[in-house]
C-alpha positions in Angstrom: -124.5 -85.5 -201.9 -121.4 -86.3 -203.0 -118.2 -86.5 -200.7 -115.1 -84.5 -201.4 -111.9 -86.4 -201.3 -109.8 -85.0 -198.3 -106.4 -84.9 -199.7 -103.1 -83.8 -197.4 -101.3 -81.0 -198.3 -97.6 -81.8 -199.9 -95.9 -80.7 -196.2 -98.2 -82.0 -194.1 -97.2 -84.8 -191.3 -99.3 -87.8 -191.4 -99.9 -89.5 -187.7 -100.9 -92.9 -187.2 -102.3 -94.4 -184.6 -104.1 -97.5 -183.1 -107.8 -96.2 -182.6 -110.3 -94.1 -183.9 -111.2 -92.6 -181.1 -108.0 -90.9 -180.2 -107.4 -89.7 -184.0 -109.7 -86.6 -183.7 -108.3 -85.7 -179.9 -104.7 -85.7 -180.9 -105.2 -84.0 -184.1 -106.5 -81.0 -182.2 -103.9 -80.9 -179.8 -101.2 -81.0 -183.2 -102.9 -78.2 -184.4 -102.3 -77.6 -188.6 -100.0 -79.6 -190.6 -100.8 -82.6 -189.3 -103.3 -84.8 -190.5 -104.0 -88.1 -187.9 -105.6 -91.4 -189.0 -106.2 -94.8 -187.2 -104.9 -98.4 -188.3 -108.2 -99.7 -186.2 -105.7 -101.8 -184.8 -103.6 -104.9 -186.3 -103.3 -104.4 -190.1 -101.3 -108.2 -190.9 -101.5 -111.5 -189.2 -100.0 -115.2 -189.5 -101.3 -116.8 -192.8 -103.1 -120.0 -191.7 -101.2 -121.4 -195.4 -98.2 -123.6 -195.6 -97.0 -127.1 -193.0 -99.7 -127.4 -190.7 -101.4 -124.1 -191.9 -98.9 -122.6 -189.2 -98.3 -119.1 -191.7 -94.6 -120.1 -190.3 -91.9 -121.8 -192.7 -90.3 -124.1 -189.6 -88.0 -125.5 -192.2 -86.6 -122.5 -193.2 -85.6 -120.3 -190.0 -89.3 -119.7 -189.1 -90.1 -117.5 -191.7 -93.3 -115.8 -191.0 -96.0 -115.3 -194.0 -97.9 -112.4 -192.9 -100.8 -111.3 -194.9 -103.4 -108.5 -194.8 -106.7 -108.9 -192.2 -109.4 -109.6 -193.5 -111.5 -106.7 -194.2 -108.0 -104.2 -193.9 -107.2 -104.2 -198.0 -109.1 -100.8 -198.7 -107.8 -99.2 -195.4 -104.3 -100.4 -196.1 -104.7 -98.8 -199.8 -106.1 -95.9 -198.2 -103.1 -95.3 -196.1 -100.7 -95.8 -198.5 -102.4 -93.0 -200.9 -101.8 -90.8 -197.7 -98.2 -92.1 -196.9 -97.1 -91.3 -200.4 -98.4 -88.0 -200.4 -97.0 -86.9 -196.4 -94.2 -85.6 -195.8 -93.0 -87.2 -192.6 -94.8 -90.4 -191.0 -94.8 -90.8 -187.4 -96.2 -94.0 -185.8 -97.9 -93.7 -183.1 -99.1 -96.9 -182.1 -99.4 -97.9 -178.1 -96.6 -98.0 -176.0 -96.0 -101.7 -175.6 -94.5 -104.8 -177.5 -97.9 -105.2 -179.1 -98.0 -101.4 -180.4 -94.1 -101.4 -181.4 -95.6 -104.5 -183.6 -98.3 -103.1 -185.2 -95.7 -100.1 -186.1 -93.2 -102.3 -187.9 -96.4 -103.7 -189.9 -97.3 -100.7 -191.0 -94.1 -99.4 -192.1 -93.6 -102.7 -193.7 -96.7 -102.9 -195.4 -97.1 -99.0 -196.6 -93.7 -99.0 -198.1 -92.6 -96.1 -195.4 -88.9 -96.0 -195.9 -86.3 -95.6 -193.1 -85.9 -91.7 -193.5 -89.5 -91.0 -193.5 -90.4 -91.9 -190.2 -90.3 -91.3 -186.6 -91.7 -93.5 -183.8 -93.7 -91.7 -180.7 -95.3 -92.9 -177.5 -98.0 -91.8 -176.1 -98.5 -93.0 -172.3 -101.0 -90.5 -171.8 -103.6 -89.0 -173.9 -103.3 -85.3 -172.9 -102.4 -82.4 -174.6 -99.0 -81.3 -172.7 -97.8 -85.1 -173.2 -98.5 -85.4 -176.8 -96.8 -82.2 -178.0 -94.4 -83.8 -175.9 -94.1 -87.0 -177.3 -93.4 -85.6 -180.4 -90.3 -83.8 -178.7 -88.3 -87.0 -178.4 -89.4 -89.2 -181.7 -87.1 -92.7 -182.2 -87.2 -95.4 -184.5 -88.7 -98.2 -184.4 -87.5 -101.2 -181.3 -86.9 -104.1 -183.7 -86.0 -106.2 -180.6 -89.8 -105.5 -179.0 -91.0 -106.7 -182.8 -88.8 -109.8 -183.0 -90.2 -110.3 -178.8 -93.5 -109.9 -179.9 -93.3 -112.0 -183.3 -91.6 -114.8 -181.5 -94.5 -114.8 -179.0 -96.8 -114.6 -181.8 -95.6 -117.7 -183.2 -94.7 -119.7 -180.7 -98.7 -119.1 -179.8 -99.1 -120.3 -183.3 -97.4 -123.7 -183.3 -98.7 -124.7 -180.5 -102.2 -123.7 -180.6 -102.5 -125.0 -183.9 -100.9 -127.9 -183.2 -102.5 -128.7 -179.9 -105.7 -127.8 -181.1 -105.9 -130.1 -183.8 -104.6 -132.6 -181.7 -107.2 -132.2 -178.7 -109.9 -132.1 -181.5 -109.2 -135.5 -182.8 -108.3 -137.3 -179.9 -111.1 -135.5 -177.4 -113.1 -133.5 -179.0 -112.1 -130.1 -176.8 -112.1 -127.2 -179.2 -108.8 -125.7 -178.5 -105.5 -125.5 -176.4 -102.5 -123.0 -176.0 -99.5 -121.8 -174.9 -100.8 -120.1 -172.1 -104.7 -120.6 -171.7 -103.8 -125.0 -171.1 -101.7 -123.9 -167.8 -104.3 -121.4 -166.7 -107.0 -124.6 -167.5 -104.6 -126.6 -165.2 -104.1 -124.2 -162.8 -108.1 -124.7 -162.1 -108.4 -128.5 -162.8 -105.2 -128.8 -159.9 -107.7 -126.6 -157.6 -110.8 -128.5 -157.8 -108.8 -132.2 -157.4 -107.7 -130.4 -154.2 -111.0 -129.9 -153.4 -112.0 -133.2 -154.2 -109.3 -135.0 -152.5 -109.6 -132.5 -149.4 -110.9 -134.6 -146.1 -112.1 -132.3 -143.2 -110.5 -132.2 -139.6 -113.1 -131.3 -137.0 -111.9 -128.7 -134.8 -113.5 -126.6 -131.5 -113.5 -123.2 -130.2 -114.6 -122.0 -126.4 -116.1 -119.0 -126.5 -116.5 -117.2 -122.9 -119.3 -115.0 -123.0 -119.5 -111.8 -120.8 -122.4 -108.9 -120.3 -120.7 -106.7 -122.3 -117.7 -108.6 -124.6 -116.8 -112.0 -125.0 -113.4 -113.9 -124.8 -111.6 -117.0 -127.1 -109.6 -119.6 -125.6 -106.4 -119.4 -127.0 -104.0 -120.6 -124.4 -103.7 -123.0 -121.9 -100.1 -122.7 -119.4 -99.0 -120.0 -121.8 -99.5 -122.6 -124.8 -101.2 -122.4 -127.9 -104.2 -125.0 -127.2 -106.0 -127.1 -130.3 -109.2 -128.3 -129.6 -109.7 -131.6 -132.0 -112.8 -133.2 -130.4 -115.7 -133.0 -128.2 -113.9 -135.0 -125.0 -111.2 -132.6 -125.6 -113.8 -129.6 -125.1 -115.6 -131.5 -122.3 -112.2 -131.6 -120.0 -111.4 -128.1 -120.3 -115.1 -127.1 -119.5 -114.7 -129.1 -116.5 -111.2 -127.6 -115.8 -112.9 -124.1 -115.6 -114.1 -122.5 -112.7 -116.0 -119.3 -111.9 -113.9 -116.4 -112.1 -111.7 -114.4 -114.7 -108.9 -112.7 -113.7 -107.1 -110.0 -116.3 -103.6 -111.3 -116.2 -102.3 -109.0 -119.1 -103.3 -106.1 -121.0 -101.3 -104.7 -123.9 -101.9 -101.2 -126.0 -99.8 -101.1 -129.5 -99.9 -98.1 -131.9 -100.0 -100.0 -135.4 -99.3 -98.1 -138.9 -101.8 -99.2 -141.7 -100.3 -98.5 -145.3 -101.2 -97.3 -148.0 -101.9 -99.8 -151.1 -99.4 -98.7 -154.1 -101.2 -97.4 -157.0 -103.3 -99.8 -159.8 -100.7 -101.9 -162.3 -102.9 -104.0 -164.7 -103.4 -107.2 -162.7 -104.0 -105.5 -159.3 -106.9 -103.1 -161.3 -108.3 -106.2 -163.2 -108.3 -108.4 -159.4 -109.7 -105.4 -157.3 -112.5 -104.2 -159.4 -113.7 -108.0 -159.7 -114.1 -108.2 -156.0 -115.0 -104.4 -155.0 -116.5 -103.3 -158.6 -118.0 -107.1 -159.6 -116.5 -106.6 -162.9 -114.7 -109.3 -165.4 -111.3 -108.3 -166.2 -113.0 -107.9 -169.7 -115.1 -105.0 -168.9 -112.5 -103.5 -167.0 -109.8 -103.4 -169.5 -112.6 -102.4 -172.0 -113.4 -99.2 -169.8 -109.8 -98.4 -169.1 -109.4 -98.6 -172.8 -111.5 -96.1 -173.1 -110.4 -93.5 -170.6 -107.2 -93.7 -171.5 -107.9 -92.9 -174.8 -110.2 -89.9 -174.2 -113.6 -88.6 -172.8 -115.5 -85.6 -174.4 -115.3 -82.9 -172.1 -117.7 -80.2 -173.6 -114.5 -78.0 -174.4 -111.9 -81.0 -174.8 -111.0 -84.2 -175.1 -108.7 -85.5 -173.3 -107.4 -89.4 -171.5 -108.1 -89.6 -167.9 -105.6 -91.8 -167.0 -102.3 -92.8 -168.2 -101.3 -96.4 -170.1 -103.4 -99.1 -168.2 -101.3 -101.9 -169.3 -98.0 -102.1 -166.9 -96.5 -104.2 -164.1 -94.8 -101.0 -162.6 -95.8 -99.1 -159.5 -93.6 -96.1 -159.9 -95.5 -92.4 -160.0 -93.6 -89.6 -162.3 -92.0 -87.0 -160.1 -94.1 -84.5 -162.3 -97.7 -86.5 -160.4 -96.4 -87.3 -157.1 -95.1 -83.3 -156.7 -98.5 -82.4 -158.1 -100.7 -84.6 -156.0 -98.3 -83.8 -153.0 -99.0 -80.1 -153.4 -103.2 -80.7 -153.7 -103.0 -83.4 -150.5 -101.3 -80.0 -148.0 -104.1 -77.9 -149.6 -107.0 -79.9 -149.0 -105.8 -82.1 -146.0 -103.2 -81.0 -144.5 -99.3 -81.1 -143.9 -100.1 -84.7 -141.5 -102.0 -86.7 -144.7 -99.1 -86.1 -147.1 -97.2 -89.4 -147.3 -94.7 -91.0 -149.2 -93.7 -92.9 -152.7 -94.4 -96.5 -152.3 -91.8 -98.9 -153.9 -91.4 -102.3 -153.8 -88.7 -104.4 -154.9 -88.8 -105.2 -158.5 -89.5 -108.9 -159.5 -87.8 -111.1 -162.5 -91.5 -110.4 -164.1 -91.3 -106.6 -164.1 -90.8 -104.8 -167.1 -91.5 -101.5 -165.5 -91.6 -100.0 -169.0 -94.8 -97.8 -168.0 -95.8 -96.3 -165.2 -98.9 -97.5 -162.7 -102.5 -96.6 -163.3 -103.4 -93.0 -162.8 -105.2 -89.9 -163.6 -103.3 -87.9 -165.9 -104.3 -84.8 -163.8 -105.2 -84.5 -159.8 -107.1 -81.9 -160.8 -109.7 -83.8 -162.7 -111.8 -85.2 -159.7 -114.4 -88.2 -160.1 -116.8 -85.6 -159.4 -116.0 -83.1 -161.4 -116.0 -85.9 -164.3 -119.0 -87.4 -163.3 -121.4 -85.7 -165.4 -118.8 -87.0 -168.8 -118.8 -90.5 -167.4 -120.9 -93.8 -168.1 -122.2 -95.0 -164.2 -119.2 -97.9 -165.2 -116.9 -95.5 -166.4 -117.7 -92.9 -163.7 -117.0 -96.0 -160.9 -113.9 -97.1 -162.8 -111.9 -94.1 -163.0 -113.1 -92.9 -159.1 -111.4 -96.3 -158.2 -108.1 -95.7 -160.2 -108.0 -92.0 -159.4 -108.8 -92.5 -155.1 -106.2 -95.8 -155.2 -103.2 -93.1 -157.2 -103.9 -90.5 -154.8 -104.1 -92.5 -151.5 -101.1 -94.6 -152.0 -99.4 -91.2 -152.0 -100.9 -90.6 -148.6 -99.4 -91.1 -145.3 -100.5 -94.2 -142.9 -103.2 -94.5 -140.9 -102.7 -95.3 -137.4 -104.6 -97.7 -135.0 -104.5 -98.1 -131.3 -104.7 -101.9 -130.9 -105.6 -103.5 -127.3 -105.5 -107.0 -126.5 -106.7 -108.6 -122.8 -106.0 -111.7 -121.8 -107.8 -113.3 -118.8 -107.1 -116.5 -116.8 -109.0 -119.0 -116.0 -107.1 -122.1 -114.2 -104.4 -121.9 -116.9 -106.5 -121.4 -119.3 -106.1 -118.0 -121.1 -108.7 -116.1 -122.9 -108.4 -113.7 -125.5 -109.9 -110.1 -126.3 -109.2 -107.8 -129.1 -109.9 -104.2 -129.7 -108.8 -101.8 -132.5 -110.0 -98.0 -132.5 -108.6 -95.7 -135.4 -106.4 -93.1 -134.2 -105.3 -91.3 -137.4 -107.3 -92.0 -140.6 -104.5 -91.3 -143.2 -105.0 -92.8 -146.3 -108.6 -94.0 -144.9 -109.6 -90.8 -145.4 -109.8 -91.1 -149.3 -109.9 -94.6 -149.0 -112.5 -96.1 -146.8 -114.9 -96.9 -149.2 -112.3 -99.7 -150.7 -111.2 -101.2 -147.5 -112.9 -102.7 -144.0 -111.6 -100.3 -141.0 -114.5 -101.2 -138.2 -113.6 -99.8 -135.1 -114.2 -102.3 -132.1 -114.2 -100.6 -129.0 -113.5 -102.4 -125.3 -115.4 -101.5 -122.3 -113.9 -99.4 -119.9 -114.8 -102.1 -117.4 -112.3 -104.2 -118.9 -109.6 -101.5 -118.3 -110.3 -101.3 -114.4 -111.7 -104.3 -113.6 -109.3 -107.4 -112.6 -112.2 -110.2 -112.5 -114.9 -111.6 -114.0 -117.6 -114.3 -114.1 -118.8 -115.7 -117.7 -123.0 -115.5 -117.7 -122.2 -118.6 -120.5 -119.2 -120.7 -121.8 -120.0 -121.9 -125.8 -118.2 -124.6 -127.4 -118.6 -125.1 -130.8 -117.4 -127.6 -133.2 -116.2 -126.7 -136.8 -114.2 -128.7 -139.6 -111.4 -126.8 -141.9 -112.5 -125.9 -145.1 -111.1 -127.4 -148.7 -109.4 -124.5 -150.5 -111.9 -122.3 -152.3 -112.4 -122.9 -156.3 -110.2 -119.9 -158.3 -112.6 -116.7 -158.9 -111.1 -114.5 -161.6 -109.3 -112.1 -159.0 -107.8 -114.6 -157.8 -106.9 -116.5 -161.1 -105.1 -113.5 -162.2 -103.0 -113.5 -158.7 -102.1 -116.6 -159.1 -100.9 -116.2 -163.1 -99.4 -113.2 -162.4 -97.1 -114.6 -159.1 -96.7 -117.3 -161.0 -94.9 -115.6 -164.3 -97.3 -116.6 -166.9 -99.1 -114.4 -169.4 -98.9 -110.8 -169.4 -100.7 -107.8 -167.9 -102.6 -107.5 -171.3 -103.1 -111.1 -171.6 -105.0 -112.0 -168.7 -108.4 -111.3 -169.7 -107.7 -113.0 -173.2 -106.8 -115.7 -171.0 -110.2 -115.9 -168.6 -112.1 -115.4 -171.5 -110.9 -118.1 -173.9 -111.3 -120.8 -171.1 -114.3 -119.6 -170.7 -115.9 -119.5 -174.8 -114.2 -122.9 -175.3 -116.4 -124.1 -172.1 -114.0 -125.7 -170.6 -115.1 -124.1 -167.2 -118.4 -123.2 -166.1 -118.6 -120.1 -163.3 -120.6 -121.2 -160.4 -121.1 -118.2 -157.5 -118.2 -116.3 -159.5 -115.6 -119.0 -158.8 -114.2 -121.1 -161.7 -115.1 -125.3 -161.7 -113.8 -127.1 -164.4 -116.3 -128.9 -166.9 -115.6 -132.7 -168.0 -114.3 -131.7 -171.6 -112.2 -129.8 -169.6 -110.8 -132.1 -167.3 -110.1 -134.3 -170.0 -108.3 -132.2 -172.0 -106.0 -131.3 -169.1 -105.8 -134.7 -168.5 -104.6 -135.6 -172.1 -102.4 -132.4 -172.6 -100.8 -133.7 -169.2 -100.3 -137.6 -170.5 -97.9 -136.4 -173.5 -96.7 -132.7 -173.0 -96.3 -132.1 -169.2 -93.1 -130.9 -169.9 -94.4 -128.1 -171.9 -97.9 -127.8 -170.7 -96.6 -126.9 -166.7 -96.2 -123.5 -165.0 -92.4 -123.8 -164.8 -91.6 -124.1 -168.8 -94.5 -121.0 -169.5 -93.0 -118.9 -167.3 -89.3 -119.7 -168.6 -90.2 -119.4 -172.1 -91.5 -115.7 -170.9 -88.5 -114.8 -169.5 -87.1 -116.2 -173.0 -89.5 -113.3 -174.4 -88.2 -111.0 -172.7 -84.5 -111.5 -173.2 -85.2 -110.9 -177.0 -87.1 -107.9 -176.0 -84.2 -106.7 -174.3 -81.5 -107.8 -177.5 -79.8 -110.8 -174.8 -81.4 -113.6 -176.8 -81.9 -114.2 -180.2 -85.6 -114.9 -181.5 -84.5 -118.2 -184.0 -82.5 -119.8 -180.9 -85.3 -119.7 -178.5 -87.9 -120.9 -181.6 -85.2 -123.8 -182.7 -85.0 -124.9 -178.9 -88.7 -125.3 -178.4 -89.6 -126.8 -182.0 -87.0 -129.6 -181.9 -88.7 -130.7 -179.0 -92.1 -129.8 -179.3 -92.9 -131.2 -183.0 -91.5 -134.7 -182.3 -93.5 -135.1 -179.0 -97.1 -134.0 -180.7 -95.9 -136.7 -183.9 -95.9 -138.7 -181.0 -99.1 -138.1 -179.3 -100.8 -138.3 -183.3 -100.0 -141.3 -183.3 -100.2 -143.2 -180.0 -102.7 -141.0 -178.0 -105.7 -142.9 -177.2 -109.4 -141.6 -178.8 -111.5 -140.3 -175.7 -114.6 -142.5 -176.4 -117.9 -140.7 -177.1 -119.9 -140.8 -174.0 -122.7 -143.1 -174.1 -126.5 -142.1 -173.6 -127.6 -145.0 -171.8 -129.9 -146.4 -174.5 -129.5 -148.7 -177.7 -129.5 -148.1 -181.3 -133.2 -149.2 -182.6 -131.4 -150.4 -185.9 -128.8 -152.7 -184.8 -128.5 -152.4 -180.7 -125.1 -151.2 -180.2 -124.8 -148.6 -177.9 -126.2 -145.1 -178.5 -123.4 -141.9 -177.8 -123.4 -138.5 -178.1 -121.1 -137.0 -180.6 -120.0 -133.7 -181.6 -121.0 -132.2 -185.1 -120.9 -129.0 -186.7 -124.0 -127.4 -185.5 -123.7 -129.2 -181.4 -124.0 -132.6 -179.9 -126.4 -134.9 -181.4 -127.2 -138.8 -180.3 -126.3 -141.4 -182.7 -124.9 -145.5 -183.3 -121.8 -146.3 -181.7 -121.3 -148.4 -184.8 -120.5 -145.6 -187.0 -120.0 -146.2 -190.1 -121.2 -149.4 -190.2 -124.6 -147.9 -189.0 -125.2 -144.4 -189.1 -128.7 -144.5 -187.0 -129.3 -140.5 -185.5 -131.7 -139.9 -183.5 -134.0 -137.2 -184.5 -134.6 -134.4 -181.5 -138.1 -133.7 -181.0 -138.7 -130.2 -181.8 -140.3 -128.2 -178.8 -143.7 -127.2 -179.8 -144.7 -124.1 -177.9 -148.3 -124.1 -177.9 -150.2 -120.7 -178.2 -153.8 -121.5 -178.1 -156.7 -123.9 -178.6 -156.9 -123.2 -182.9 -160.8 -121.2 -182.6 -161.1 -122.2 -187.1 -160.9 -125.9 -186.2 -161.2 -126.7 -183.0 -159.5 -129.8 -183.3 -155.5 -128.6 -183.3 -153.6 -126.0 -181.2 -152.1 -122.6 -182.4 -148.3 -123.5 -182.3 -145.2 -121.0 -183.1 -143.5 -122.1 -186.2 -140.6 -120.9 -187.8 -140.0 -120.5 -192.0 -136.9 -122.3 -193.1 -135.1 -118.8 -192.8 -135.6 -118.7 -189.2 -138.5 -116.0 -189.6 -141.9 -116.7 -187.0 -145.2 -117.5 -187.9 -148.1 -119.2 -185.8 -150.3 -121.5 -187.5 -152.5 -124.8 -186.5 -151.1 -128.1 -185.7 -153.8 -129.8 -187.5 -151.9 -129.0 -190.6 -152.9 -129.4 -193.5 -156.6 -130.2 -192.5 -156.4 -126.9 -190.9 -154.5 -124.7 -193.0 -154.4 -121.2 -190.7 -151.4 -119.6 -190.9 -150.4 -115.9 -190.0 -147.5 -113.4 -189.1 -149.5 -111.8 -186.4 -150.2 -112.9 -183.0 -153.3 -114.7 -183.2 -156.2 -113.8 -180.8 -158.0 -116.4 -179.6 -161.0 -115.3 -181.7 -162.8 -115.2 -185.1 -163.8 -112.5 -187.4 -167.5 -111.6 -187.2 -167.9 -110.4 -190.9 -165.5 -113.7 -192.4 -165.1 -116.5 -190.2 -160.8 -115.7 -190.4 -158.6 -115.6 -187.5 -158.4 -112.5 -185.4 -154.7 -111.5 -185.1 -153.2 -108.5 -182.9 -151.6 -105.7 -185.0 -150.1 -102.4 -183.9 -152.2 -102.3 -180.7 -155.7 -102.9 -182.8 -157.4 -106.5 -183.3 -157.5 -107.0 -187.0 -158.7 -109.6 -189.2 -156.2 -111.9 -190.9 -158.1 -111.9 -193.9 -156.4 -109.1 -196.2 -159.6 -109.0 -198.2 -162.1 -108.4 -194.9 -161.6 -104.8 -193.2 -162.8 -105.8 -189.9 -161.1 -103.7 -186.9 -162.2 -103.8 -183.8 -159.9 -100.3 -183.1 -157.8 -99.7 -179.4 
């Protein structure tokens, strides 16, 4: 059948946005005369032509050559056609530096000219805030371009750069702006670990019918325990009886955690969910940009990249009104702020359902198990941090024993709070004390346990914790931290062992060298400067060719440098010698993996062949001298055939039997649940 053309209509407005999947829900909610289409993202990059094949003329003001994707020349052509024949263009990329980017590129590369356009944000994919969105239309941000351009190339130069260098001189496949310092971040941790002596240490542990008691004091002191003679003179010090010498009830307030920004969603649903900061921001992705509803589609949450806590007044009134109706007057809370950081852009809101109304439950039956876990996590975190704290009545009783004072705790929940919609995300065990502890003033211990420990080294970086520490630390962005994790990861330069990060050799080493000639750039001091460089130009205080001019006058004469006077890591050798001329054998890199070969390369360019593993089927029944092996065609395609080849010349698509035909003497083979012979000319079948 052949496909009409759609064509737009001479008035019609032509909206463009970042994804497929929200085209078709916001052209619904525009109603007629507007006609939406998707730039499936980025539509230009960085050529990889010119010095260095940086796409970047560094001699001349850092000109960037950007050129189409590949793959994007018919949609580009496409979109122009529609341009050209729209009345008004509006951009409607994603709300950040990255969408504000892909707009520029787009009205750059379809010819849109300046009074034919509008810019709009989206921060939620609902109907109410799109027709709003198109309410308050601007231009295009240059300064967020020229902030993310800058960025762009300054990842450029020195990935490229690095890279190449690292390939040569180590064999590690790539390096970065940003990735290198997380790489450090988790080499530092494990030469902690490494370095990291244990102190023995002791606890006394008084143990009673119906609780037990720590040491903790001794003359109103806090008492360390560092050895066994130590332990020995206070067990001899002790006597009998236990007398209560204190007790002391506090009511404690539990808050609220603030609502989800990007980092704390991608740290908490690795530890509570158990899922990569991947996954996560590939789900959020996808409720933000719309779930079928049966009737609608419509984002579930708002714009889940940010590094801002605050609530619109339009959510918190609305979430305020449904916690009186359902709870009560007593679980309404309050806003949670915090003091904003250097690192904050605040530019979106925090993570949250773009309606109270639209419980987990309720969207349960639209949701993926993933999707459905996902959003109850964002939605309960929004709501709760907009309920009031949860209070505990805390008791502590210290008892005496010749000077030596023994602790006990209690905690009982008073007032659930918060807890009430959020105590399937957090630990709140009640541990209840004895009443006898409350009237009673003495006691004698049925047992006294010492035991001995030894501190622990700090614990290897899982990816929750990777992402604290980058984002504390200034480096990277909300939206890059998963890029981040999962490019040290690909390049294998750390292997995940019980979910927690331990650098691998090529990784160590190429920290190591980085380290030897660019610790001055290569440090988290410098990356998180050069972001607050980014965001200078982002705001129009900086200029994007100053901050570029700085770092490359610096940069490109210190990796000219390492070229040329950074030692070659040697190949690492196998432990054998070369059959040919008895030099040392090594493994090397090549283009298909690591293979074993001379040291004496070129002189003597001895490889060793790999045995291919031979995975035996069955004894061959034709023969009976050779084994049925699996073999593969030169295209990669499997056949099974006899090992005796070519005495034995059986050869067959099939899964061979084990048996011969009856009628022909052939191979019996296993075909669509019936035994078959593998003679095409015999008909034998032996059926089900």
């Amino acid at each position: 059948m052949k496909r009409t053309k759609e064509v737009l209509t001479v008035a019609e407005n032509l909206v463009i946005v970042e994804s497929p999947s929200k085209s078709k829900t916001i052209e619904k909610y525009l109603g007629s005369g507007y006609k939406v289409v998707s730039s499936k993202g980025h539509i230009r990059d960085l050529a990889t032509t010119g010095k260095y094949g940086l796409g970047v003329d560094v001699e001349n003001k850092f000109e960037p050559n950007y050129i189409l994707i590949s793959g994007k020349k018919k949609l580009v052509q496409e979109l122009k056609k529609q341009v050209k024949e729209a009345d008004k263009v509006y951009l409607a990329t994603d709300p950040d530096r990255e969408g504000e980017a892909i707009s520029w590129h787009l009205k750059e590369s379809l010819g849109i000219k300046e009074n034919n356009y509008e810019r709009v944000l989206f921060h939620e994919i609902t109907k109410d805030k799109v027709l709003e969105a198109f309410k308050s239309p601007r231009k295009i941000d240059i300064d967020l371009v020229h902030s993310q351009e800058t960025r762009r190339i300054l990842d450029r130069i020195i990935g490229f750069r690095l890279s190449k260098l690292m390939q040569s001189k180590t064999g590690g496949k790539s390096a970065g702006r940003v990735q290198s310092v997380a790489l450090k971040l988790v080499v530092d941790r494990e030469r902690e670990i490494e370095a990291f002596i244990p102190e023995e240490y002791w606890t006394i542990t008084a143990l009673f019918s119906d609780f037990q008691a720590e040491l903790f004091q001794y003359q109103n002191a806090k008492i360390e325990l560092k050895s066994r003679e130590e332990v020995d003179r206070v067990l001899d010090a002790l006597g009998p009886s236990y007398s209560v010498v204190n007790i002391e009830e506090k009511e404690k307030k539990k808050h609220a955690k603030a609502p989800f920004i990007t980092s704390t969603l991608q740290q908490e649903a690795s530890t509570k969910l158990g899922f990569t900061a991947k996954k996560t921001m590939s789900i959020a992705q996808k409720l933000y940009e719309g779930i079928d509803l049966g009737n609608e589609t419509v984002g579930l949450i708002s714009y889940m990249r940010t590094d801002s806590i605050r609530l619109s007044d339009e959510f918190v009134k609305s979430t305020q009104a449904y916690l009186f109706k359902e709870y009560g007057k007593e679980y309404v809370g309050y806003v949670k702020t915090s003091k904003k950081s250097e690192n904050v852009q605040d530019a979106h809101e925090a993570i949250r359902p773009t309606s109270i109304n639209r419980t987990p439950q309720d969207m349960k039956p639209y949701l993926t198990p993933d999707e459905y876990k996902l959003y109850r996590f964002i939605y309960t975190r929004a709501v709760a941090s907009l309920m009031s704290d949860a209070k505990v009545k805390a008791t502590t009783v210290v008892l005496d024993n010749n000077d030596y004072q023994f602790k006990v705790n209690g905690q009982i929940l008073v007032f659930d709070g918060y807890l009430k919609l959020y105590q399937d995300y957090e630990d709140s065990e009640d541990k209840i004390l004895p009443d006898v502890l409350m009237k009673q003033k003495a006691f004698e211990a049925e047992e006294v346990e010492p035991k001995q420990h030894f501190t622990s080294p700090p614990a290897r970086y899982s990816e929750a914790r990777l992402i604290e520490a980058l984002e504390k630390l200034g480096i990277g962005r909300p939206s890059t931290y998963a890029t981040i994790i999962d490019t040290i990861k690909a390049r294998g330069y750390v292997e995940v062992i019980e979910k927690k990060f331990k650098p691998t050799e090529i990784g160590v080493i190429t920290t190591d060298k980085l380290q030897e000639s660019f610790s001055d750039f290569i440090n988290v001091k410098y990356t998180a400067a050069m972001e607050h460089d980014l965001d200078e130009i982002a705001l129009g205080k900086e200029k994007s060719l100053n901050v570029l001019e700085n770092f490359y006058q610096k940069f490109e004469p210190t990796v000219q440098k390492a070229f040329g006077e950074m030692e070659k890591v040697p190949p690492k050798e196998t432990g054998e010698t070369c059959p040919e001329c008895g030099n040392p054998l090594v493994i090397r890199k090549g283009r298909y993996g690591e293979f074993t070969a001379c040291s004496n390369y070129p002189e003597c360019k001895y490889i060793k062949k790999t045995p291919k593993e031979v995975k035996e089927i069955m004894d061959c029944p034709i023969c009976k001298e050779g084994k049925i092996i699996e073999r593969k065609t030169k295209r990669g395609k499997i056949f099974y055939g006899c090992s005796n080849y070519p005495k034995c010349k059986v050869a067959t698509w099939d899964l061979p039997t084990g048996e011969v035909c009856p009628e022909c003497g052939s191979l019996l083979i296993t075909k669509k649940n019936k035994i078959e012979c593998s003679n095409s000319e015999c008909s034998y079948s032996k059926g089900e």
